[in-house]
N, C-alpha and C positions, 0 to 999 in steps of 0.2 A: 184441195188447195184452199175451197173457200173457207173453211175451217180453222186456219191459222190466223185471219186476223178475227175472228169471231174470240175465238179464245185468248186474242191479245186483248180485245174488247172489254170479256169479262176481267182479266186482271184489272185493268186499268177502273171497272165498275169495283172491284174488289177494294183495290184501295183510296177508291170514293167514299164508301162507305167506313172505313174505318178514319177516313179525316175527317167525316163528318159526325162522327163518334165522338174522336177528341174537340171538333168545334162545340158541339154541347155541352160537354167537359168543363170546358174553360172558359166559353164565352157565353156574358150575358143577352142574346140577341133579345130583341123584341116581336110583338106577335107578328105587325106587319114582315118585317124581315121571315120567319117562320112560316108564312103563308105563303111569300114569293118563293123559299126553297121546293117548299111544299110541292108546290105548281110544277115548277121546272123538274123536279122530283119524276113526277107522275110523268110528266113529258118523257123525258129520258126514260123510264122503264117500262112504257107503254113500246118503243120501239125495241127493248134490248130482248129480242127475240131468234129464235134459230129458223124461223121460216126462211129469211132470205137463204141462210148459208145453206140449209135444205135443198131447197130451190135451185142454188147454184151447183150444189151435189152433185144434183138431176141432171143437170144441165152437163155438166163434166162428164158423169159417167155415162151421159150417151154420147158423147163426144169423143172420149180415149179408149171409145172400143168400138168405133166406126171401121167395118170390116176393114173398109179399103184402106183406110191412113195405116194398119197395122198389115195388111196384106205389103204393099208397098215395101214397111219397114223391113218384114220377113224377106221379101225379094232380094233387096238393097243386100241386107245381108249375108244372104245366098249365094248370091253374087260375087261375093268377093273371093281371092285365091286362098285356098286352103292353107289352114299354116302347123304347126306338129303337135297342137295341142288338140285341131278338131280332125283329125288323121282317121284316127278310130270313133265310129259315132256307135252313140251308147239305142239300141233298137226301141224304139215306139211304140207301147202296148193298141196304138191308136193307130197305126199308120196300116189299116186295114180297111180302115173309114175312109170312101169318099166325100172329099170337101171338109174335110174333120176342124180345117181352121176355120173356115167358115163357120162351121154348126158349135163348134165352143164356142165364138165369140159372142154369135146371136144369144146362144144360152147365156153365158155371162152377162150380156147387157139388158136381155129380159127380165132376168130373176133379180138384179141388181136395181133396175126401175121399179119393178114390181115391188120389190121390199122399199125403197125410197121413197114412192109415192103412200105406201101405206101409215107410212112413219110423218109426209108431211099435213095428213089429214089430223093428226094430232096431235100436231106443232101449236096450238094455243095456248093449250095447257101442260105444262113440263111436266108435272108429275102422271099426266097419262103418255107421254108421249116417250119417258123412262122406262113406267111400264112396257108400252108397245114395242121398245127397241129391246130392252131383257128377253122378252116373246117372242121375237123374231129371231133374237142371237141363240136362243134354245133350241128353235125350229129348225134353224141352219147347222147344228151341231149331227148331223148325217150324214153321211159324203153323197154327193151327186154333182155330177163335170159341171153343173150351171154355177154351183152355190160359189166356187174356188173364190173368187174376188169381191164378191158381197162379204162372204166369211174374213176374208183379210182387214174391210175396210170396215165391217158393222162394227167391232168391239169399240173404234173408236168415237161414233157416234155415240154408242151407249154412253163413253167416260163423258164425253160432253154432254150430255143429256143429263147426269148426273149433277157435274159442275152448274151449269145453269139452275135447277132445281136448289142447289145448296146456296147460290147469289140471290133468286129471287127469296128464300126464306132471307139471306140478311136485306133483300130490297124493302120487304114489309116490314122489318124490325124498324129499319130505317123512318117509315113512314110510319112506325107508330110513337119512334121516339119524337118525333116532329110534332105529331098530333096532341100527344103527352105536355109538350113542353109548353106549345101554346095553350096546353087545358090551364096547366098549371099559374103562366103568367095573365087570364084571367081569370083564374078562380084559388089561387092562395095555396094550391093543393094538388098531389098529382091524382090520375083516376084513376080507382080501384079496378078499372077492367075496362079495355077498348070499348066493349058496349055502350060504355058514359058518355063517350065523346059523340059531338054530333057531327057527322060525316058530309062534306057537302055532297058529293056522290053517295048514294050506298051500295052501287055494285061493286064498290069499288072500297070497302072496308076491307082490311089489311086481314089476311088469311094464311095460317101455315101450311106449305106444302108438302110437310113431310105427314 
């Protein structure tokens, strides 16, 4: 669920950046003005990160497979009077397993952690953290009773993982057209290559992630 406004996020980051496209387009700003976006720039894309929604992930998927909340639900269920469509019940390859609900959900929720946490250690950087989730979604293409709900819910991180990756390449385009522009409006001229420009950070020199 945390997921949806994450990805509402990045749109909204998406067409940030192309209004700030046509603002340079059209508008003659000055350097001061250029410096302050600059700023506020760096601020905003220093936090436009999938750690949190990671995080929250984790948080959910040990939560929506807490034995007991789903033991409950299956009881509830149970519970109720037969009606002519569950008259005939279709047989259980599993119903041979003591505690089988049990021991699937643990499985589910383990391997499900276990792949989320490995994924939020390399939430810093998107283009490894794309990689790590391709890696895993390959690893999961096996069947074993743990993987069933990791396997449903990974393909989606991957797409986001992807989307992120394709926004932060236009977040640094963004930050080099800004840097570009104030080169230009003090030196007559644009630069021949990021390198010219002098960076007030330099860990922090605009870099492509593809």
């Amino acid at each position: 669920a945390s997921l949806v406004p994450h990805l509402v996020a990045m749109a909204v980051d998406s067409n940030a950046v192309t209004l700030l496209e046509k603002l340079l387009q059209t508008t003659e700003l000055s350097a001061e003005q250029l410096t302050r976006i600059s700023k506020a720039w760096d601020r905003h894309a220093s936090v436009c990160t999938m750690k949190w929604t990671l995080f929250g992930e984790l948080l959910s998927f040990h939560r929506i497979l807490d034995p007991e909340q789903v033991r409950a639900g299956v009881e509830a269920f149970q519970s109720q009077e037969s009606t002519p469509s569950r008259r005939f019940r279709i047989p259980n390859p599993l119903d041979w397993i003591p505690f089988k609900e049990d021991w699937l959900l643990i499985e589910y929720r383990v391997r499900g952690m276990e792949v989320l946490s490995r994924l939020v250690r390399r939430v810093d950087e998107p283009h490894e953290l794309l990689s790590a989730g391709r890696g895993e979604l390959a690893a999961l293409s096996g069947f074993a009773p743990g993987n069933g709900m990791i396997k449903i819910l990974l393909p989606t991180f991957v797409r986001t993982a992807e989307l992120e990756v394709r926004l932060l390449a236009r977040h640094e385009s963004a930050r080099s057209a800004l840097a570009a522009e104030r080169f230009r409006i003090e030196n007559d001229r644009f630069p021949t290559s990021v390198s010219e420009i002098v960076w007030e950070d330099a860990s922090r020199i605009p870099r492509d992630p593809f």
